[in-house]
N, C-alpha and C positions, 0 to 999 in steps of 0.2 A: 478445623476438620483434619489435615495433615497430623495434630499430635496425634489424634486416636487412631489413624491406624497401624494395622502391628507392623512387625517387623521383616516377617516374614507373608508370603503367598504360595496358596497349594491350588494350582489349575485341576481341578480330577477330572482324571483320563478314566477309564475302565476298568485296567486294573493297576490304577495308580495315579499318581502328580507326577506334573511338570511344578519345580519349588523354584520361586521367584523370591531373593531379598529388594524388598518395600526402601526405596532412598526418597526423604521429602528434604533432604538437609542438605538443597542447591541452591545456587545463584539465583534459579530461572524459579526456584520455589514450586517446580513440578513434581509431581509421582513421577517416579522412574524403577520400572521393575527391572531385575535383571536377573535373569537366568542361572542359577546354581548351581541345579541338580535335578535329575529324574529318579524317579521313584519306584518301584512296583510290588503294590501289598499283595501277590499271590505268593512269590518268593522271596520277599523279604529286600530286594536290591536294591542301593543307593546309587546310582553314578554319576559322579562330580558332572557340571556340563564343564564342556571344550578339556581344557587344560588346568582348569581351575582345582586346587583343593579345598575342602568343607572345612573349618573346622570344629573344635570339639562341640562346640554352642550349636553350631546348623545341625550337624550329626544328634545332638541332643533332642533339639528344636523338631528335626524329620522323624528321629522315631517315636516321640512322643505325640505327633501328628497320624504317624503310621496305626501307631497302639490304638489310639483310639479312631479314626475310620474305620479298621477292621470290627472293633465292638459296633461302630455303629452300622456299618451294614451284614452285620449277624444279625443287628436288631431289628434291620428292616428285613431280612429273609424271615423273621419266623411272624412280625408282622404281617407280612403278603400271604403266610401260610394262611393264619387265621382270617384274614379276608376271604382265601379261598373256600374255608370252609361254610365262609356267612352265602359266599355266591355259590357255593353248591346248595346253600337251605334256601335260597330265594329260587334258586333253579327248581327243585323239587319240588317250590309251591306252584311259579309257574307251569310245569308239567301239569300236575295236578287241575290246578282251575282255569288257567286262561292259555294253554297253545290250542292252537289248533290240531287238527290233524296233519297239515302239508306241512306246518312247524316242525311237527314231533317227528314227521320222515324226514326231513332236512336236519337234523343232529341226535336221531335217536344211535345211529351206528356208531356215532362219532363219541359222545359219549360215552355210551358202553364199553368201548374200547377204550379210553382214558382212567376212565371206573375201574376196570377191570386189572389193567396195568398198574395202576393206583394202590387198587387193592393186594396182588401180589403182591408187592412190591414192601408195603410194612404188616402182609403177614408175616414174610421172611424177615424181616426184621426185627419182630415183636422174638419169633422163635428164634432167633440168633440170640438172642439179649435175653431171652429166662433159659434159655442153657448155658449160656455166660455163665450167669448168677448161681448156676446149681455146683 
């Protein structure tokens, strides 16, 4: 078991890791993680932990870690989009066939208002973007 794992560990934080390098090559033949460096994919920051410095290999190692968490939680943001649009067509048939009445006053305003902000919201941006284009 100890050969396969890597070399490296990404704890994800929020907007980012805590990077652990992975040591199986002791006495005691234990996992021993030990603290590097902290991360954060919204600004891009590396910083060493304590006093320690990265070198070129970890610094490689982090932003090729970095690169791709950021691909993969775009991927999940437009993901979620399109769920949202399945749970607004499952909403719409609910509406339609099975709420009740006390139902539809318990989230018709609330809705609407979501809809409506919604809808602003990529009309201004559809019209941003074909007069970009012009």
């Amino acid at each position: 078991m100890a050969g396969d794992l890597p070399d490296y560990y990404f704890r994800v934080r929020e907007n980012g890791a805590f990077v652990f390098r992975v040591d199986t090559e002791n006495r005691q033949r234990r996992i021993d993680m030990d603290q590097i460096a902290v991360v954060n994919t919204r600004n891009g920051q590396i910083k060493p932990h304590g006093d320690r410095e990265l070198s070129k290999e970890d610094l490689n190692i982090i932003k090729e870690w970095m690169d791709e968490r950021i691909e993969l939680l775009a991927a999940r943001d437009i993901d979620d989009i399109h769920r949202a649009v399945d749970y607004l067509n499952q909403t719409t048939h609910w509406a339609q066939s099975r709420a009740t009445d006390e139902q539809l006053d318990n989230v018709t305003d609330a809705l609407l208002l979501a809809m409506h902000d919604l809808r602003t919201v990529l009309v201004r941006k559809k019209a941003d973007r074909l007069l970009k284009d012009e």
